[in-house]
C-alpha positions in Angstrom: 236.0 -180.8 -249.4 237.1 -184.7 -250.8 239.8 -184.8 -252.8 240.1 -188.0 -253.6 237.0 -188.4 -256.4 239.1 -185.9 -258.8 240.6 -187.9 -261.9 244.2 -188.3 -262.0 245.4 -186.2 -258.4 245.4 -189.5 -256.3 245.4 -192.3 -259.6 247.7 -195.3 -259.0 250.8 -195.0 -260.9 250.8 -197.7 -263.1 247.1 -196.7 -264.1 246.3 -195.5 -268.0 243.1 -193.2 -268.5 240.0 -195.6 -270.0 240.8 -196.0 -273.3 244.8 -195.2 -273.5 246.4 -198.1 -275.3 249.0 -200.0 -273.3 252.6 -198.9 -273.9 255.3 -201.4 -274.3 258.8 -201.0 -272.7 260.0 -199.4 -275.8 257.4 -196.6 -276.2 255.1 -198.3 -278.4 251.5 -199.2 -277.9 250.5 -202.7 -279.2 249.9 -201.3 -282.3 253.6 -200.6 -282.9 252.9 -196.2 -282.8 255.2 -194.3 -280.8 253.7 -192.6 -277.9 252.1 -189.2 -279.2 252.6 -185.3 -278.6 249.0 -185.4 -277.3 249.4 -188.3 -274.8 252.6 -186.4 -273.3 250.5 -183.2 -273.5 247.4 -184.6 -271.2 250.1 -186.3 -269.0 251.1 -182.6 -268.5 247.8 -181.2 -268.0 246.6 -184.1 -265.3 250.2 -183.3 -263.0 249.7 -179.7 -264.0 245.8 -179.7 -262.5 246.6 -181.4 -259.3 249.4 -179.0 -258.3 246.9 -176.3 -258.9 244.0 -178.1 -257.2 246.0 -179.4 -254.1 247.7 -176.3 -254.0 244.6 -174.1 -254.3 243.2 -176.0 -251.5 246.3 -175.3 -248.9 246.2 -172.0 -250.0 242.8 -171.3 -249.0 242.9 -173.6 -245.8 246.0 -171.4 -244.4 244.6 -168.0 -245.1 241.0 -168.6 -244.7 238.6 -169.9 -242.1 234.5 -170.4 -241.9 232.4 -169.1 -239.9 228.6 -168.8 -239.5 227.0 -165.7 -237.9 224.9 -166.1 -235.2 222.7 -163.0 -235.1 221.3 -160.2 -236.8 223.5 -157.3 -236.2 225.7 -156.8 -239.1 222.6 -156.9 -241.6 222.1 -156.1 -244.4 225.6 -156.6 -244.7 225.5 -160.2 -243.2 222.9 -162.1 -242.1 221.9 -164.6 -239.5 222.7 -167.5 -240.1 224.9 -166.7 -243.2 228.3 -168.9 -243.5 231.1 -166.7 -244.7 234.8 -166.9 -245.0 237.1 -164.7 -243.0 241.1 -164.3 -243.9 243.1 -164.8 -240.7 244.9 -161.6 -240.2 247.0 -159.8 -237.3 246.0 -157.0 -235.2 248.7 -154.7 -237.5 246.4 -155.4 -240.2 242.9 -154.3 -239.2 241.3 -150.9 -241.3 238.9 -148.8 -240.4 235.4 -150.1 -242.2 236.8 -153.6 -241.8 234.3 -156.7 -241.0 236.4 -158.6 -238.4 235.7 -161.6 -236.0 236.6 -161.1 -232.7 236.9 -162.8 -229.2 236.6 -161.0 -226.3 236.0 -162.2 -222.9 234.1 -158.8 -221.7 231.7 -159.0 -224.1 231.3 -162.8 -224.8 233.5 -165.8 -224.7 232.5 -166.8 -228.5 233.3 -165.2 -231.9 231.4 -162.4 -232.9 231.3 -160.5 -236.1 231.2 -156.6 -236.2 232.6 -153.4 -238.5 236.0 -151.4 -237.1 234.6 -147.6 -237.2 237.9 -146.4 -235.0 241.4 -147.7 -234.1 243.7 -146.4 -231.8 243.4 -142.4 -231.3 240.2 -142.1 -232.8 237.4 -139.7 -231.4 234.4 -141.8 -232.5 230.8 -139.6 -232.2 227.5 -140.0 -233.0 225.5 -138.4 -234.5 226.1 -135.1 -236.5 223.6 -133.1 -237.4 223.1 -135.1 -240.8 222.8 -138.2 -238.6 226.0 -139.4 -239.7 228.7 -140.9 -237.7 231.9 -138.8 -237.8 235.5 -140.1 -237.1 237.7 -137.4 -235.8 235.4 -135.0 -237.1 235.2 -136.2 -240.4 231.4 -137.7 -241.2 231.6 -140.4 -243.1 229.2 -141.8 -245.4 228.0 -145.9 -244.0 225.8 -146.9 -247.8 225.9 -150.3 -245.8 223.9 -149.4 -242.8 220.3 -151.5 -242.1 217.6 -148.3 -243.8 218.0 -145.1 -243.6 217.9 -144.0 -240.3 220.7 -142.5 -238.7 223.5 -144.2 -237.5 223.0 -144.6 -233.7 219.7 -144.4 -232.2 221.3 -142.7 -229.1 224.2 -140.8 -229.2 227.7 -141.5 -227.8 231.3 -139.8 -227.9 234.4 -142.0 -227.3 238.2 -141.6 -227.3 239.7 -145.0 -228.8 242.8 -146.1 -226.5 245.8 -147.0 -228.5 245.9 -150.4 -230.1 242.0 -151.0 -229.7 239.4 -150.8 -232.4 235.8 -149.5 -231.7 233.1 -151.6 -233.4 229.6 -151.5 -234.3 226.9 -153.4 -236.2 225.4 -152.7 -240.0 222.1 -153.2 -238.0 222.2 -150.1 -235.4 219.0 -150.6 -233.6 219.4 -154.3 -233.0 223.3 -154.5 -232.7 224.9 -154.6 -228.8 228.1 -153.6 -229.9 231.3 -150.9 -228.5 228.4 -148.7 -227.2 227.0 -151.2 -224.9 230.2 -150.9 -223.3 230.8 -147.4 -223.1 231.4 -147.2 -219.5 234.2 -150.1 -219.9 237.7 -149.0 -219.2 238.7 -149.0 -222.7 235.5 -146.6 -223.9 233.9 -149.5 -225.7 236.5 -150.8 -227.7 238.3 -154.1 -227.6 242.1 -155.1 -228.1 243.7 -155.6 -231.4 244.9 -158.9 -230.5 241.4 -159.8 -230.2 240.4 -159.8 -233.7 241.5 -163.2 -235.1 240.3 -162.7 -238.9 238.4 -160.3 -241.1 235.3 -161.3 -243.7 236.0 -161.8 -247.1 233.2 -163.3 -248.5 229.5 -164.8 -248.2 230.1 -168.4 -248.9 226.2 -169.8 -248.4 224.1 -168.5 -249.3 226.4 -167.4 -252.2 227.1 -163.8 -251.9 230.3 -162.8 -252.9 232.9 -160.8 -252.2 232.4 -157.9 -249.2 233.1 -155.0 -250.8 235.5 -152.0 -248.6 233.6 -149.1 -247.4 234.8 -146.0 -249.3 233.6 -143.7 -246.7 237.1 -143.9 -244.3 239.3 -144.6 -247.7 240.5 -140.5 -247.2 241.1 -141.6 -243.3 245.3 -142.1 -242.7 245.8 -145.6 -243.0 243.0 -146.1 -245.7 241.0 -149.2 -246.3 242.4 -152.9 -246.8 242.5 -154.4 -249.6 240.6 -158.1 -250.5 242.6 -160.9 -249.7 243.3 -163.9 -252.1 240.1 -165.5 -252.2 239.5 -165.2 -256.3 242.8 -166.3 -256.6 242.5 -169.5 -254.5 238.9 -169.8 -256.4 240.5 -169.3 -259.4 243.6 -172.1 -258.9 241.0 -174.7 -257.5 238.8 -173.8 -260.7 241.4 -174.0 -263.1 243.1 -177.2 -261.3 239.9 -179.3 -262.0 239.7 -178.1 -266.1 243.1 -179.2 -266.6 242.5 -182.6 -264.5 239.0 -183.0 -266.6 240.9 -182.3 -269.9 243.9 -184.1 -269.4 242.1 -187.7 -268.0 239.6 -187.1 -271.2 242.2 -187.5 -273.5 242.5 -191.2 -273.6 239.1 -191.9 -274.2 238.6 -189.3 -276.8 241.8 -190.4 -278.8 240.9 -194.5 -278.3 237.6 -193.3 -280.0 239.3 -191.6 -282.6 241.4 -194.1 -283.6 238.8 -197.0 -283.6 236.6 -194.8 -286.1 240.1 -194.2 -288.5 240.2 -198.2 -288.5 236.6 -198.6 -289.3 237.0 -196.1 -291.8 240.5 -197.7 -293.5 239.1 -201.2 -293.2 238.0 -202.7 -296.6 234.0 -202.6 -297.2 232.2 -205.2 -296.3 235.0 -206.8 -294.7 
């Protein structure tokens, strides 16, 4: 996104906000005032807004990074052709029930978005006789899942090597995903340091926030948490009210003051 249209951020230094009167070397404007609380108070705001706009917008650019989804498998969850915004993360970092982007050469040389159902030491099985995928045993409920049907249309049974994740889709009977690759060395699953990032959010169309599958929060390790995305919005959001507020100011006062003259000038003079 353009910076450089926001009042104020990127202004020349000797510029005044329309409608500020011109200060003298002494502190006074033309008209002899001093310079007033509410002109150093808008100054404030203006250098106060960029730091929080500029810095809201390095924030985001070093944790996050866009990506569109090219298929259908992780619907309803995401959708094809759905632009969302993924935190950069390590492998030490990935959760069971995460939404992670991932690049691995076996399965395609391109990023590809799926769920973590198992990490390393996992015995992932489908399906019980409730239909449910179990983890180590435990079934755990998938509210996310594409209907309600159950969650593999075939069933599987795999041992997770340590530091791998096992992934599926949201979208079960469209999704070529861990159990395509079954019969892989690695049961399936693909290599920590494959997964570059994990989904945060639906940018377009706008979404919001993924929330974290409760069904593996019991599981050791629990569920991540949300990364900083509202507070990068909120810093960016906040940057360009303060900027706004400040750089109206000057107008506002200039108006102000030209309506007390009018006002004090003798009638009909």
């Amino acid at each position: 996104m353009s910076i450089s249209g926001v009042p104020g951020c990127l202004a020349h230094p000797g510029a005044l906000p329309e409608g500020s009167a011109a200060m003298s070397g002494n502190g006074l404007d033309h008209d002899g005032h001093g310079r007033g609380l509410g002109s150093v108070l808008s100054g404030l705001a203006v250098a106060v807004g960029c730091v929080l706009f500029l810095g809201g917008f390095a924030w985001g650019a070093v944790q996050y990074k866009p990506y569109t989804v090219p298929t259908q498998s992780m619907s309803p969850t995401v959708k094809a052709g759905d632009r969302v915004l993924a935190q950069r993360i390590s492998g030490g970092d990935v959760r069971r029930g995460d939404v992670v982007v991932f690049t691995d050469k076996t399965w395609s040389n391109m990023p590809m978005v799926k769920r973590v159902v198992g990490i390393g030491g996992d015995v992932v099985k489908c399906c019980g006789t409730d239909g449910k995928l179990t983890v180590n045993g435990q079934p755990v409920d998938e509210p996310y899942l594409h209907g309600k049907t159950p969650a593999s249309a075939s069933p599987f049974d795999a041992k997770v090597p340590q530091g791998q994740v096992f992934l599926l889709g949201d979208d079960r009977y469209v999704s070529l995903d861990s159990r395509v690759h079954l019969d892989d060395t690695a049961n399936g699953s693909v290599p920590l340091s494959a997964v570059s990032a994990r989904v945060d959010a639906i940018a377009w169309p706008m979404d919001g926030m993924l929330g974290r599958p409760s069904g593996f929060e019991a599981m050791p390790g629990g569920i991540s948490q949300p990364g900083p995305l509202k507070l990068v919005l909120g810093a960016v959001v906040a940057g360009v009210v303060l900027i706004l507020a400040g750089a109206a100011y000057g107008p506002i006062a200039g108006l102000a003051r030209r309506r007390r003259a009018r006002a004090a000038s003798p009638a009909g003079r």
